[in-house]
C-alpha positions as a LaTeX table, in Angstrom:
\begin{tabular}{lrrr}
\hline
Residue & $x$ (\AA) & $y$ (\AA) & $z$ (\AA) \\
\hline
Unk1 & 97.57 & 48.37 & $-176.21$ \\
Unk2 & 96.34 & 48.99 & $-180.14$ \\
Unk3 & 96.18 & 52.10 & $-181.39$ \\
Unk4 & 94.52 & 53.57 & $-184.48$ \\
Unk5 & 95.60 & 56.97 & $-185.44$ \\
Unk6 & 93.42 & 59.53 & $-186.89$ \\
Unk7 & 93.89 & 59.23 & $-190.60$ \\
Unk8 & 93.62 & 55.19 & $-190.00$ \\
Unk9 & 90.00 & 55.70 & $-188.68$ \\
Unk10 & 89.26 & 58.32 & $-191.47$ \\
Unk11 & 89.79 & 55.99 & $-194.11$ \\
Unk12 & 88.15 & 52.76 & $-192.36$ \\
Unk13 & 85.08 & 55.66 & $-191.96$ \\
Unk14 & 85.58 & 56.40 & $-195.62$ \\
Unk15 & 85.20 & 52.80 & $-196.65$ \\
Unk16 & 82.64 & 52.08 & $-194.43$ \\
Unk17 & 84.34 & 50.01 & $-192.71$ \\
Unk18 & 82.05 & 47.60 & $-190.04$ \\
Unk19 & 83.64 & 48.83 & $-186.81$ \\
Unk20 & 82.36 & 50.34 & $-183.60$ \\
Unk21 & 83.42 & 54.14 & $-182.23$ \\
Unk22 & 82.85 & 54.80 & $-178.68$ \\
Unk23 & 83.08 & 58.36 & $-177.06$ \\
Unk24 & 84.42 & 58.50 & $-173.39$ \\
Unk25 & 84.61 & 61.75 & $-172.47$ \\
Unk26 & 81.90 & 62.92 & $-170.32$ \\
Unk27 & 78.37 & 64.61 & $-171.40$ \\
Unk28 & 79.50 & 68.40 & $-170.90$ \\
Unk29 & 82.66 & 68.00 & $-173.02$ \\
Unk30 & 80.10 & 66.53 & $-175.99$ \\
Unk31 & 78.86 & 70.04 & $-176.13$ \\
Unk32 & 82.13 & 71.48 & $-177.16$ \\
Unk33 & 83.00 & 69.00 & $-179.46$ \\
Unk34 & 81.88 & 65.67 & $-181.17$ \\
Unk35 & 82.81 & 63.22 & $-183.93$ \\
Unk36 & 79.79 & 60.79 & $-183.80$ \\
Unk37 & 80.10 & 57.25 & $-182.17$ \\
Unk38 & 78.28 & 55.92 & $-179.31$ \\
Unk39 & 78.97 & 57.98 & $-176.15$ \\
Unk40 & 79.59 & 55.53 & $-172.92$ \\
Unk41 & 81.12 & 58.02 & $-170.59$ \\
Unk42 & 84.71 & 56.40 & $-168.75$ \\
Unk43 & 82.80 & 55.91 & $-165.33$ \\
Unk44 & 80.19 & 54.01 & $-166.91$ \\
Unk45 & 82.21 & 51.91 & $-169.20$ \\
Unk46 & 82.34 & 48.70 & $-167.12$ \\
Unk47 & 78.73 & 48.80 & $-166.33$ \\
Unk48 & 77.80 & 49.14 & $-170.15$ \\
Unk49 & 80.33 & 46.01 & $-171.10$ \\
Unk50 & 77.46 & 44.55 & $-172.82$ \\
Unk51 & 77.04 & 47.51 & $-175.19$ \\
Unk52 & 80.81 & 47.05 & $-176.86$ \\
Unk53 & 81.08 & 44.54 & $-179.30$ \\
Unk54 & 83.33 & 41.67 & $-179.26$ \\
Unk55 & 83.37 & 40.42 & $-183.07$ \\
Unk56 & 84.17 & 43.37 & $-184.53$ \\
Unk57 & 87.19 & 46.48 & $-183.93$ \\
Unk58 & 86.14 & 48.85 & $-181.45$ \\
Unk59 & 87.97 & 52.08 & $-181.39$ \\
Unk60 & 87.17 & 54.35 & $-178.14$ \\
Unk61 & 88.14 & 57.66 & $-178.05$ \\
Unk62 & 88.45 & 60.93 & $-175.77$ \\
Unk63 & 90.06 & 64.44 & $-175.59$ \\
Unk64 & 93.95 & 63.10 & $-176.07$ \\
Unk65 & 94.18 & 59.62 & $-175.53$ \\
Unk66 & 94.34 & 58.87 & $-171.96$ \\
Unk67 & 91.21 & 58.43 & $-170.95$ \\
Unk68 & 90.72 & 55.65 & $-173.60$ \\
Unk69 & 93.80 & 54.29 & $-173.61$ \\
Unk70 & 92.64 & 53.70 & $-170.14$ \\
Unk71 & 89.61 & 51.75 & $-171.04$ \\
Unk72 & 91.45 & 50.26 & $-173.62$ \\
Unk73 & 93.48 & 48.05 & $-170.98$ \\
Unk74 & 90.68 & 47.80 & $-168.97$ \\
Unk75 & 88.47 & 46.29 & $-172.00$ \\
Unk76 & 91.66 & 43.75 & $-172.64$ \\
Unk77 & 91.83 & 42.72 & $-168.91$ \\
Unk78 & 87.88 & 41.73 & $-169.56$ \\
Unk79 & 88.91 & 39.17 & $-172.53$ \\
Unk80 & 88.33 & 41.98 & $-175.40$ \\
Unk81 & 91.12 & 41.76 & $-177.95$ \\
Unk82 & 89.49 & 44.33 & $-180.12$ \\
Unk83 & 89.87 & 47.18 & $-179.08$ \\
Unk84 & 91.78 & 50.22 & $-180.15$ \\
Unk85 & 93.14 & 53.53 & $-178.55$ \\
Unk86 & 92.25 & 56.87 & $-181.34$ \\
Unk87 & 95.88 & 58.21 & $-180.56$ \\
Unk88 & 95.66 & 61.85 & $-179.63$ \\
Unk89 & 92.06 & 61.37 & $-179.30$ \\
Unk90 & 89.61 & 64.18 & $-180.97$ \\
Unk91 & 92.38 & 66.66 & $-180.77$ \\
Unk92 & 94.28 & 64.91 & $-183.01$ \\
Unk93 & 91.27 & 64.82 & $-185.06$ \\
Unk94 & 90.96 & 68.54 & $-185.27$ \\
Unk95 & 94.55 & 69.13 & $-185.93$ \\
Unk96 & 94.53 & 66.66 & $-188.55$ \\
Unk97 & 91.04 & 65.86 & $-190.02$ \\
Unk98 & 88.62 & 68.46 & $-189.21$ \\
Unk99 & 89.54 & 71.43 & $-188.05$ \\
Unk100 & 86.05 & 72.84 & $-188.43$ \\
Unk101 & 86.12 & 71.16 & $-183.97$ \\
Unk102 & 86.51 & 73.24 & $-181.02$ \\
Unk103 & 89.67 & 72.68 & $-179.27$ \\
Unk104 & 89.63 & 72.72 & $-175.46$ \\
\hline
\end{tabular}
């Protein structure tokens, strides 16, 4: 599995780089905590196949990792080769980027 960490998707945001960011957590943990991206919750994820792209990089995210490292091999067992694990997921991103998040 690919992995991006945080600072690596910090700078492709900062360039504005073409790329896709997909939230997995579920709708109650949004509340707490977001860094944009398209939300597709985990459950729904292989219903919604038609909403990830396959020509560009697609990083999916959650709280730590797991979740969308998860997906991630999921996504690659359906033919994607684009895809990326955030690794630590948006608590990494706190600790590291923007601490300004609720932890939880």
């Amino acid at each position: 599995m690919k992995e991006v960490t945080v600072s690596e998707l910090k700078k492709m945001q900062d360039e504005k780089a073409d790329f896709q960011l997909i939230d997995v957590r579920e709708s109650h943990e949004l509340e707490i905590c977001e860094m944009g991206g398209e939300h597709i919750p985990m459950g729904d994820v292989m219903e919604n196949l038609d909403k990830i792209s396959k020509d560009k990089k697609v990083v999916i995210h959650c709280r730590s990792g797991a979740r969308s490292g998860a997906i991630c091999q999921a996504l690659e067992n359906e033919g994607y080769n684009n895809v990326y694990n955030l690794k630590g997921g948006i608590i990494a991103w706190a600790n590291e980027i923007d601490p300004s998040l609720t932890k939880y």
